[in-house]
N, C-alpha and C positions, 0 to 999 in steps of 0.2 A: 938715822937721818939727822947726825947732830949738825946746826951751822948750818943750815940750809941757804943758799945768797937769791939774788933774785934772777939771776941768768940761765941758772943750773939747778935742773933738778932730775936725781937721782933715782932710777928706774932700773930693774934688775940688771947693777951692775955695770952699770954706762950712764954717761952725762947728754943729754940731751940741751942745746942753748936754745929758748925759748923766741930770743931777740928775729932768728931768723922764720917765724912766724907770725901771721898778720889772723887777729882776730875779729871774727863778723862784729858787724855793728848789730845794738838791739839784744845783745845778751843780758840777762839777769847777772847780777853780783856772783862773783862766786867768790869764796875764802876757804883755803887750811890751814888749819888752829894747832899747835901742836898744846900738851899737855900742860904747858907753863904759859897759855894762853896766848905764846908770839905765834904771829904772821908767818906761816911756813909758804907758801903761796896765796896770790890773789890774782882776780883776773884786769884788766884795766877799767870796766864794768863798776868793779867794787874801788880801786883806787879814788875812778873819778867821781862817784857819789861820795864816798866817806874819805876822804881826804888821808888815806893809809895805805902802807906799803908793806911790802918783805921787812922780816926783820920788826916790824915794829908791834906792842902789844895790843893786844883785842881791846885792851882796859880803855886805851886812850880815846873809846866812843863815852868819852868824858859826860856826853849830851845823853847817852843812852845806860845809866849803869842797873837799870833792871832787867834791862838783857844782858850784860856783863855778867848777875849774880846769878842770871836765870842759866848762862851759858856753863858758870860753877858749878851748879849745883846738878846739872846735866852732869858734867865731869863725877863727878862720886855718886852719880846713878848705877844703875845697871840696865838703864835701857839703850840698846843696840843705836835706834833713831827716835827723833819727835819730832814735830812739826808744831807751829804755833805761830798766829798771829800778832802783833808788835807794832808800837810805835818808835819809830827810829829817828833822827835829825844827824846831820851831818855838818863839821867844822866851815863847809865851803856854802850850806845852805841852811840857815836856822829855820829853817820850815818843818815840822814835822810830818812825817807821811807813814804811812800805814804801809807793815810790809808782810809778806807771808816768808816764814824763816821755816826751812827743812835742815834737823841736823842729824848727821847719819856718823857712827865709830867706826871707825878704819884704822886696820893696821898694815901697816908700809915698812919693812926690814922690820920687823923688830918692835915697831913704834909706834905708837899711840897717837894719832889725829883725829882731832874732827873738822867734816866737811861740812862747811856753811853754805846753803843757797837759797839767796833770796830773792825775794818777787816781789815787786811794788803789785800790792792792790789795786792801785788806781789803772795800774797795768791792765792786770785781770779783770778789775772791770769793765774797762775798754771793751776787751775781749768779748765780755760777756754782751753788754753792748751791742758789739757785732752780730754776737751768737742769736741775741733774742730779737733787734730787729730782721736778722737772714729768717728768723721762725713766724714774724708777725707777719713779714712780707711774704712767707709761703703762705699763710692763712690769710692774712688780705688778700691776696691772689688769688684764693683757693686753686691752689694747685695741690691737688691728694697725693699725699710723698709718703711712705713708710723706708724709712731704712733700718736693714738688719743685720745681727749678724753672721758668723759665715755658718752658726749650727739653723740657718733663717727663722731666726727669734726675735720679733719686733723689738727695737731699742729706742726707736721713736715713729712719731706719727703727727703728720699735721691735724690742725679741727677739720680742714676740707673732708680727710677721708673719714673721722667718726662720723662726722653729717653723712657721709657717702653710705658706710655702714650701716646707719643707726646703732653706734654703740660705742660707750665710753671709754677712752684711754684705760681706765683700769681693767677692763675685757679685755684688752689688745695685748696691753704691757707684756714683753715676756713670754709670747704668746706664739708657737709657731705660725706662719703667714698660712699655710693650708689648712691649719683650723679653724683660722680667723675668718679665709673664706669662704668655710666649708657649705653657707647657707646660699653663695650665688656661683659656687662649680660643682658641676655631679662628679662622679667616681669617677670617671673616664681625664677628667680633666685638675681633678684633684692631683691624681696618678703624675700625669705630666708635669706637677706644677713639682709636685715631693723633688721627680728624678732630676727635673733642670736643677734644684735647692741642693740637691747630694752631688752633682757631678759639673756644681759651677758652671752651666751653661746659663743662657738668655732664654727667656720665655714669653711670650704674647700671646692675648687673647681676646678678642671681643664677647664682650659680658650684656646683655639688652635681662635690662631689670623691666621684668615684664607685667611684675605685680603691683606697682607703683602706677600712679598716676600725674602727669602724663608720664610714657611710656620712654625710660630714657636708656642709651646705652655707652658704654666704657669701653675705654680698650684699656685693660691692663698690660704692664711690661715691664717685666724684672731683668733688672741689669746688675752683672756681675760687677764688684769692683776691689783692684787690689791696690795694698797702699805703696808708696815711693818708693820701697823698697821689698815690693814687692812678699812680703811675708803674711802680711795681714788680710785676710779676705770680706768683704761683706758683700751687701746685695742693694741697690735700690729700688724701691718698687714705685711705679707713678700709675698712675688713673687718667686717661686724659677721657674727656666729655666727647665724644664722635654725635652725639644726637639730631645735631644740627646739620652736621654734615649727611647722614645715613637718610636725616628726611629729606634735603635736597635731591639727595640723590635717589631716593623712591620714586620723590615728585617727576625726577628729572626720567626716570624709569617707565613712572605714570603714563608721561606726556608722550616716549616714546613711543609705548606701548599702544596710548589710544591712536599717535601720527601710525603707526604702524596697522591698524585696526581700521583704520578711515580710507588710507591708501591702497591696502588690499581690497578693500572692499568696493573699491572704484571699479564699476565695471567695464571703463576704456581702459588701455594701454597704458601705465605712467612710467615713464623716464626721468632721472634727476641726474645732470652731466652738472661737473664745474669746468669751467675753461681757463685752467690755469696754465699762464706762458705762453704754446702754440699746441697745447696738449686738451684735449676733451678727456675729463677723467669721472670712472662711474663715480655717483653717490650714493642713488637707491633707484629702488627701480619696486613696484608693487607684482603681487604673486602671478596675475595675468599677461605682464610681460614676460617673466621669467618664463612660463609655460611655452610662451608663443614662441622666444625664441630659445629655450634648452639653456641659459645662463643659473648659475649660482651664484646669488647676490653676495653671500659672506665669502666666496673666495673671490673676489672681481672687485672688492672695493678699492675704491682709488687706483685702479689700472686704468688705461686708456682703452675707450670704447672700441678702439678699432681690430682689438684682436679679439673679440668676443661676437662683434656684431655683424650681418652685414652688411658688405663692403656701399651696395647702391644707399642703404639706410643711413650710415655712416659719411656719406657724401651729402645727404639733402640735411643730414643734421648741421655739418659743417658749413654750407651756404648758409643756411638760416640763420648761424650765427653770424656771418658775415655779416649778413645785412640787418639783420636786430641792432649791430655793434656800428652800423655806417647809417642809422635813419634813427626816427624818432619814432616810430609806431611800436606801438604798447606791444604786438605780437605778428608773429608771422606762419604762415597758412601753406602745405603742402602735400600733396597725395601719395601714397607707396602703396606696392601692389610685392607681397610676399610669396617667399617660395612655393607657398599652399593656395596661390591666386587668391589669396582675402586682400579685399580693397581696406586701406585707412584712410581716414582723413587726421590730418596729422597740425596738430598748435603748438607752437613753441612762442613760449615767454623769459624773463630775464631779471634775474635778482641782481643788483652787485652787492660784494663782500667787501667793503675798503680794508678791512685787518690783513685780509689774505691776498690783498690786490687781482681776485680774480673776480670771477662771472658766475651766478650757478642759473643754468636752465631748464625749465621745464615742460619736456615734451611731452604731451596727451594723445593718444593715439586712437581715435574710435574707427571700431569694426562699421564699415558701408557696404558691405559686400550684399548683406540682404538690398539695404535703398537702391544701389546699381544695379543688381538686378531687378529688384522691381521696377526703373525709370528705364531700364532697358524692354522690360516687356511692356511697358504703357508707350515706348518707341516702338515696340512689335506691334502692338494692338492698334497703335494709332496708321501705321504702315497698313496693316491687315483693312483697314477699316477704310482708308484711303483707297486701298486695293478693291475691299469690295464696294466700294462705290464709283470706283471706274469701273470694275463687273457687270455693275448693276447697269450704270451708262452705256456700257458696249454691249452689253445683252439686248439693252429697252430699244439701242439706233442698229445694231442688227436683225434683231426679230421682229421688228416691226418692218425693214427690210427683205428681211426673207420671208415672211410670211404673206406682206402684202403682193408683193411679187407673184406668186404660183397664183392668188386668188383672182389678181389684177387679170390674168390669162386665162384662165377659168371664165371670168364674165366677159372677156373678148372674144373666146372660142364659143362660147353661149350664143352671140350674137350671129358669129359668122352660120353657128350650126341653123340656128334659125332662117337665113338668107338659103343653105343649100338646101333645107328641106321645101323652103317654096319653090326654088328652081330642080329642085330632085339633082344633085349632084351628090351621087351615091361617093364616088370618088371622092371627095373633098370632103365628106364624113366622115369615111374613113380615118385618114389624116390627121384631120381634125380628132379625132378620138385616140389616137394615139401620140397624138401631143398633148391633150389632158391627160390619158396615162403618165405621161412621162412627169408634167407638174405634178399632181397628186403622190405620185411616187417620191417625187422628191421634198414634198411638204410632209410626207407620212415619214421618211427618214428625217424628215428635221425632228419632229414631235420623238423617234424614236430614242435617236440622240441625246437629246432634253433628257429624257427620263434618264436613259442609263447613265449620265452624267451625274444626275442626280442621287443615282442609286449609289454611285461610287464615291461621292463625295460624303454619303451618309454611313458607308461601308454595309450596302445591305447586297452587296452584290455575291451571289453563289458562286462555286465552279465544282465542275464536276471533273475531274483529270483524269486523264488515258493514256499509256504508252502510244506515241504515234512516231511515226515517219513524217516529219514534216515536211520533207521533201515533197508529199502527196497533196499537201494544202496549197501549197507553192505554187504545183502543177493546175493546181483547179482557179487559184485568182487569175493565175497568168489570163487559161483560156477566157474565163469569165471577161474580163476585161481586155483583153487582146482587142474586139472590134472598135471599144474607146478610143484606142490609141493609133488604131488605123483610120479613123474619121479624121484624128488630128493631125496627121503624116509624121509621127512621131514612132522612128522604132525601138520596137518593145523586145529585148533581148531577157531569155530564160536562160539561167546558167547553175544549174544544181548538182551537187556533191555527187561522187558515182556511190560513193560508200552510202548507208542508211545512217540518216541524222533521227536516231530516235530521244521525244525529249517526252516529258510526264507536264504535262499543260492541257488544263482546258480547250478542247478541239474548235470549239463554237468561236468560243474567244477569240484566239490564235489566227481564226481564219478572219475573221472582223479588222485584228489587227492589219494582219500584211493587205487584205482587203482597202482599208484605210489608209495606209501608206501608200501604196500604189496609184487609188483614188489621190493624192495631193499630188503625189510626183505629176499624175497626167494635167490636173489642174494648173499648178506652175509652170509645165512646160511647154513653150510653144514650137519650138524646133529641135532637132534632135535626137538625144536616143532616151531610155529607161530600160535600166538593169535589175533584176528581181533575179540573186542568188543565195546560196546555202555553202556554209564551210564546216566540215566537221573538222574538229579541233583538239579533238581525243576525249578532254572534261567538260566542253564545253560544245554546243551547238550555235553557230551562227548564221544569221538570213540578215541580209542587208539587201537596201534598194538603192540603187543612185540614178539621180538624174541630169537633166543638163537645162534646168530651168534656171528661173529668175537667181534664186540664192535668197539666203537669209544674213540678212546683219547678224554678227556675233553678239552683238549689246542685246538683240532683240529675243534672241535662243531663249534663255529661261523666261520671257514673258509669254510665247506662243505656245508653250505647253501650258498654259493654263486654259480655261472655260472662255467661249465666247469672245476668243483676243486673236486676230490677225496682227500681220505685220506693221500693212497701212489699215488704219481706222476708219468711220465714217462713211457717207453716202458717197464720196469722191473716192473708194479706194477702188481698184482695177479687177478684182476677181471675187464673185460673187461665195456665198457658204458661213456658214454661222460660228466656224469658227472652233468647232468641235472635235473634227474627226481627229488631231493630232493627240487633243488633251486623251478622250479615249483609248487612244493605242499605246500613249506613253502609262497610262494609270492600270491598264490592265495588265500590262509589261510588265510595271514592278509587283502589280500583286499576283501572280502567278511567280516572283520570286526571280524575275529575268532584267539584265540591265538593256537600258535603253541610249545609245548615244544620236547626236549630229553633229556633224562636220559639215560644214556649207562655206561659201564664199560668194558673195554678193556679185551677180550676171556671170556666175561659172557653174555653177549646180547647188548641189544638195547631197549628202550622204547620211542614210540615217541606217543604225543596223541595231538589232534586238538580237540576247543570246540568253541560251540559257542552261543548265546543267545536263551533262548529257545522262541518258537514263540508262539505267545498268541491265 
């Protein structure tokens, strides 16, 4: 490489012209020396510090000749390269400045060079500079940094993380990272940490240093890194503090837990809807609602209520919001009655959200269903009680009516018996004593009455049951009472099944009934006919009576089958009797297991007919 100029420089065997390339700024000096100390190249770096070019000799750093001699005697060395610190000054700048000089032997065709490059100090220390504030600022920070390299052998380490460790940089140094942490991961995570360190991958893990006081924890996280060129591999390892975060979030865990704990434990219905847009959407809802209605809180959140709930429930929720949302009142009040007929009493209240521009509400749902019924039977009791003391009132203004009556007769027939025995009107005794028969008999049916009334009501009443024809009982009230009905000019039509109506009833009873029935039919009617027939009906036996009396109001039907209750009340009502004979015939009806109906229409008659299971 004899002659080398400054445009051209010769490279296996080709020229290459330097002019048509632009060098970065911020280079260090570069120089080659050839053997006779000239300028075989330089970079513009080294021109424009030291005031030299191509062509020109090393000597002329006139200002520097202890590195000129130092540069010589390198030359009749035998070391390959040196390095070595220098003060240098330059023709263009009398300042002298501290430089680091690396000179390295090179042979190029044949030739003997050496390569100069140098580095302002002041450079480097810039650099360093940067290097040790970027480390005081990781340690002011305390941000715990390890970086290492790619065999993961610490190279460095902030003071955060020896603080972090307890243990000093020369513990670490050099130090594989899974030994280092071998005191805060077990085997299982040791393992993991090695295989991510061998096969270049990322690794995380939270670490809770539990022997410490207080009790803090880390998330470690090793991040692969390769350099610009991709050749060079290492690792960086960080620590970040979660401690703060992880007890928020306990607390924040705590607090749910006990809302969770408090909620459940409510023993009304709770609902939490937000009403966001035109949409009602679940929040929460406590374990007792869940039950009642068959929902699953963790798959229902934040869906709208309306595909989960019912539809009626889902309606009074959404008025309620209406008008929470159109009034000023704290809460709003509503009653639901669910599938399984349990009454709620139902409150709904209103939060608003401004972040979320919505609503959230919260409805309380308590079970009433025991109170309703209870205020419904203290309504039965109190009806009941009202009842029995219009009872008691139409018992005390008819038996003092019917009683005083027959007696009233009794001491008038006394008197008249008295006159016929002084005149001896045997005649007229007679009469007379069969008109007291007839009062007496009919005070002695009233006392009868009374009692069996009584006995029914108490349920102390017997029966003794017998397959019968009752067709044959039929036959025997008709006659029985046939001449009643002839006094009255009232005809009395018999009209009984051909087939046998056998039914399993109390014979005594049975007869008492139709007895009794026939007995009111003659009482109510003053013109006309009465019917007393039987229909066998295959399962069934039936006897009905009809008449062509006064009639019953329909309003009045379930009051007259009770004790002591006619139609008209009082000393003004038109037809004498206590009031009984019906309630008997209806109560003995049902307890011998037979239904009892009537059909009537007010000044058209009466139909009442009794049936009962036919007997096998």
């Amino acid at each position: 490489m004899a002659n080398p100029n400054y445009s051209k420089y010769p490279v296996a065997n080709s020229e290459i012209d330097f002019r048509n390339y632009t060098e970065l700024p911020n280079n260090n000096p570069l120089v080659i020396v050839d053997q006779k100390m000239n300028i075989a190249y330089c970079n513009d770096a080294f021109r424009k510090t030291f005031a030299l070019d191509v062509h020109d000799d090393i000597s002329k750093m006139n200002s520097n000749p202890e590195f000129v001699y130092f540069l010589r005697g390198f030359s009749e060395s035998r070391y390959k390269n040196i390095s070595l610190e220098i003060n240098l000054s330059s023709d263009n700048n009398q300042l002298t400045k501290n430089y680091s000089v690396s000179i390295e032997r090179v042979i190029i065709s044949s030739g003997l060079y050496y390569v100069l490059t140098i580095e302002s100090l002041a450079q480097r220390k810039k650099l360093e500079n940067k290097i040790n504030s970027l480390h005081n600022a990781l340690d002011h920070g305390n941000v715990p940094i390890i970086i290492l390299d790619a065999s993961g052998k610490v190279t460095y380490a902030t003071r955060s993380f020896e603080v972090l460790l307890l243990r000093e940089i020369e513990s670490i140094y050099n130090k594989n990272l899974a030994e280092v942490l071998a005191d805060v991961l077990d085997h299982s995570e040791i393992a993991n940490l090695e295989y991510s360190l061998g096969t270049f991958l990322p690794w995380k893990k939270v670490i809770p240093f539990l022997t410490r006081v207080p009790v803090s924890f880390w998330e470690f996280t090793l991040n692969p890194v390769l350099s610009n060129d991709e050749l060079q591999q290492s690792f960086i390892f960080i620590a970040n503090n979660l401690t703060e975060h992880i007890n928020q979030t306990k607390a924040i865990e705590h607090s749910e837990r006990k809302q969770r704990l408090i909620i459940n434990n409510i023993s009304d219905l709770l609902l939490i809807v937000e009403h966001l847009g035109s949409a009602a959407l679940f929040e929460n809802a406590n374990d007792n609602f869940c039950r009642i209605f068959n929902v699953d809180k963790n798959k229902i959140y934040s869906l709208k209520i309306d595909d989960f709930i019912p539809g009626d429930l889902v309606n009074k929720i959404y008025q309620s919001m209406k008008h929470l949302s159109n009034s000023n009142l704290p809460f709003y009040e509503f009653n639901y009655k669910n599938s399984d007929r349990r009454d709620f009493s139902c409150k709904v209240n209103s939060i608003t959200e401004p972040e979320r521009n919505s609503t959230i509400y919260i409805i309380t749902m308590k079970d009433i269903t025991d109170e309703v019924l209870y205020q419904e039977q203290l309504k039965r009791a109190y009806r009941k009680e009202m009842l029995l003391n219009q009872m008691k009132s139409d018992f005390l203004a008819n038996m003092s009516h019917e009683i005083r009556t027959p007696f009233n007769a009794v001491v008038g027939f006394s008197e008249i018996i008295d006159e016929s025995i002084e005149t001896g009107d045997i005649e007229m005794l007679r009469d007379l004593m069969d008109s007291m028969k007839e009062v007496l008999g009919r005070g002695l049916n009233l006392f009868t009455n009374i009692v069996e009334v009584s006995q029914l009501e108490a349920g102390e009443v017997e029966l003794d049951k017998v397959d019968l024809n009752c067709n044959q009982v039929i036959r025997n009230v008709y006659h029985k009472m046939l001449n009643d009905t002839v006094k009255k000019g009232i005809e009395f039509v018999l009209d009984v099944d051909e087939e046998d109506c056998v039914i399993e009833v109390d014979w005594v009873k049975l007869e008492k009934i139709i007895h009794s029935l026939v007995d009111n039919a003659i009482k109510y009617t003053t013109r006309g006919s009465i019917h007393l027939s039987s229909k066998n009906l295959g399962d069934r036996i039936e006897i009905i009576v009809t008449d062509t009396g006064v009639g019953i109001d329909q309003s009045h039907i379930e009051r007259i089958l009770k004790p002591f209750t006619q139609e008209v009340e009082g000393y003004t009502r038109p037809f004498e009797g206590a009031g009984l004979g019906l309630t008997i015939a209806y109560k003995l009806t049902k307890l011998m297991g037979g239904k009892f109906e009537i059909v009537s229409e007010k000044n058209k008659g009466t139909e009442i007919s009794i049936s009962f299971p036919a007997s096998n």
